[in-house]
N, C-alpha and C positions, 0 to 999 in steps of 0.2 A: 339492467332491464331484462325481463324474461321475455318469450315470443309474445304476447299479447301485446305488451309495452311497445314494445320495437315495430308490429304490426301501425301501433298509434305512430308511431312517430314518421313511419314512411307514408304514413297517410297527409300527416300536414305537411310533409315534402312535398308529397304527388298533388294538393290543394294548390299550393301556390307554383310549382313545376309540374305544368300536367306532362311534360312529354320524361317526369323523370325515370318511369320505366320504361319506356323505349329499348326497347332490345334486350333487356335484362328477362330473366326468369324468377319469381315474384317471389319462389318460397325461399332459390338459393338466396337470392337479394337479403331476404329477412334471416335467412339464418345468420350470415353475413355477418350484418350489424346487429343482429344480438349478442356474435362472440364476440364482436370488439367492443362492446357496452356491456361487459357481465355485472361489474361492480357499480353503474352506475342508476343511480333512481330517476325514471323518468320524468318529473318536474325538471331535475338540472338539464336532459338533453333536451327537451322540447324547447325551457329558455336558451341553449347556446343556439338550438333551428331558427328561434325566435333573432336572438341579434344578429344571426349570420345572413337572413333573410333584410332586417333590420339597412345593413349596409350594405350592399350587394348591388352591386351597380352595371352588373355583368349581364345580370342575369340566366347564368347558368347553375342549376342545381350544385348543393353543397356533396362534397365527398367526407367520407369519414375521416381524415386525417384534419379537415376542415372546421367541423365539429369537436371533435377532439381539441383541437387549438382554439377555440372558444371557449368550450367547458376549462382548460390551463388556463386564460386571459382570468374568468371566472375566480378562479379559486385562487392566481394571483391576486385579486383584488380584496381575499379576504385575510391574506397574508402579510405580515410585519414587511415595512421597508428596510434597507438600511440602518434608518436614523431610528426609528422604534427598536432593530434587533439593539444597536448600540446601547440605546437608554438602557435596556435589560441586564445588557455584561454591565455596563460602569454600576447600577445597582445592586451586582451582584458581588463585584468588588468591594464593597465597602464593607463584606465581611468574608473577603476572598481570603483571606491568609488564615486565618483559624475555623473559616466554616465554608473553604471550597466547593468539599463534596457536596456538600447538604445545598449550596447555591448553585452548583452547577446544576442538580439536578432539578431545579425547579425551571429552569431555560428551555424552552421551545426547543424539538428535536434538531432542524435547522441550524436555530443560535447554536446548541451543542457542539453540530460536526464541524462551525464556521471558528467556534474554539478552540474547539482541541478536544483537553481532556481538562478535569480537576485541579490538577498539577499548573496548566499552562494559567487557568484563570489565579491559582496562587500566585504565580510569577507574575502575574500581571500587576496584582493590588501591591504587590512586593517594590515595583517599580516607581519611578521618579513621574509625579502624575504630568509633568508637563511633557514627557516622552509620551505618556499614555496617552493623551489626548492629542495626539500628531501623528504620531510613526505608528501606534499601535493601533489607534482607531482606523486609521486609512487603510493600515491591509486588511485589518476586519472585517470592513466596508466591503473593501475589494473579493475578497473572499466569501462572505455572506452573497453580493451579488452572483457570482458564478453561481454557490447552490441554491440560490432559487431559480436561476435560470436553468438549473440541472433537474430539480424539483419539478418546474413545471414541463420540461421533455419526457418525463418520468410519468406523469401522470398522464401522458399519450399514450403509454402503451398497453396494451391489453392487460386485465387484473394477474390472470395466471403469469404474465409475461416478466409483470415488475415485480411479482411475490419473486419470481426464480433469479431474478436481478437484483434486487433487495438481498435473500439469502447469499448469494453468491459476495455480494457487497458485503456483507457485513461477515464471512468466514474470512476476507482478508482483512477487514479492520480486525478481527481477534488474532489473526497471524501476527499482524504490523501492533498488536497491543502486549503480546507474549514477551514476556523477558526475555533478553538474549540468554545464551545458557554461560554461566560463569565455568571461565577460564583457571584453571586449577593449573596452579604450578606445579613444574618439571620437579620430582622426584629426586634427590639429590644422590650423585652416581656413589655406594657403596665406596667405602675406603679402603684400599688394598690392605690385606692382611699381613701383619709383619713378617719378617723371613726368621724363621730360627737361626740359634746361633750355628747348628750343626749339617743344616743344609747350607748355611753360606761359607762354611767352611769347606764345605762339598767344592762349592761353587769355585771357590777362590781357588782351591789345589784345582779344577779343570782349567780355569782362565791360565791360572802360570805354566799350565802344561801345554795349550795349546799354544802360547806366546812361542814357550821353548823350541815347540815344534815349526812354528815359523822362523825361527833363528836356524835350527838343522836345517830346516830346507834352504833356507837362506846361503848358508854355506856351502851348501853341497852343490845347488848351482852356479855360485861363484867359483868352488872348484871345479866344475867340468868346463866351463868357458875357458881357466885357464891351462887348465890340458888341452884345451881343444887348440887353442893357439900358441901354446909351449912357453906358456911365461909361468918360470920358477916361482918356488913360494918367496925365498928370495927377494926376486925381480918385482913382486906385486908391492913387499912391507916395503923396499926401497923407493 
């Protein structure tokens, strides 16, 4: 609604609630519930003023959250229930395994996210229909209810409000839609280079040399132990 609109509508507020500007200031009033009706055409709010006035038993003026949850009741009642989204997927299965995509996308946005994706409705026609018609239709159910009940919370909030919540929504559906990134195997570790025959000749004359050298040290401290306590070479081989 633009100011004109909104002007109308607080006027058949103030008709049948005359004290509903009481203490209010009339232009912030209106600008008000202009920004929270941007997206909306004034025939639908005047009807939700119309039903909320309708049952109202209070008699206290409606608030905008008020309204807003009439105009949702509204636009639930021109939306698929449960048992109509259902008809649509089992429909849609029956050429779910060779023409998924092409039937997914004919599915109501709703049906859609209460799916999945292309793939899930494959899996689905792929399956044993008497699981389909039990396990699969009840979480469906179960799941299509929540998003309309998300649907119609959604559609309470301000236009600019659900565009930024919408976007925001669906930059994580494309994160959570993105392939994982494939895991590339380990590199396998180079294979040691032979030894020439001429370095491990090297090698082998250092190893006997040092062995050797451990035998003379060997010795040498077993002789000074026996000088140190005066046992003949003799006295040790005996």
């Amino acid at each position: 609604m633009n100011l004109t609109e909104t002007k109308k509508a607080m006027a058949v507020i103030q008709e049948i609630y005359p004290r509903f500007m009481d203490g209010r200031d009339a232009a912030n009033t209106v600008a008000i519930w202009a920004k929270m009706f941007p997206g909306e055409e004034y025939p639908r709010v005047e009807a939700a003023i119309l039903a909320f006035v309708a049952s109202d038993v209070k008699g206290f003026p409606p608030s905008i959250g008020q309204i807003k949850d009439k105009l949702a009741q509204m636009q639930a009642d021109n939306t698929l229930d449960e048992a109509g989204a259902w008809a649509l997927v089992a429909a849609a299965m029956r050429n779910g395994i060779y023409g998924s995509k092409k039937e997914f996308a004919k599915l109501p946005y709703d049906v859609q996210r209460a799916v999945g994706s292309p793939n899930q409705l494959r899996d689905w026609a792929l399956m044993d229909m008497e699981v389909v018609n039990s396990v699969v239709c009840s979480n469906f159910m179960r799941s299509y209810r929540a998003r309309a009940v998300h649907t119609r919370e959604l559609q309470k909030l301000p236009e600019s409000v659900r565009q930024m919540y919408l976007a925001v929504g669906d930059a994580f559906a494309m994160e959570r839609a993105l392939p994982a990134p494939e895991r590339t195997a380990p590199e396998p570790e180079p294979e040691p280079t032979p030894c020439p025959d001429s370095v491990r000749g090297v090698l082998d004359t250092m190893r006997q040399k040092a062995e050797a050298d451990k035998v003379e040290s060997a010795k040498r401290k077993v002789a000074s132990m026996m000088q140190r306590f005066g046992i003949a070479g003799s006295d040790a081989r005996s």
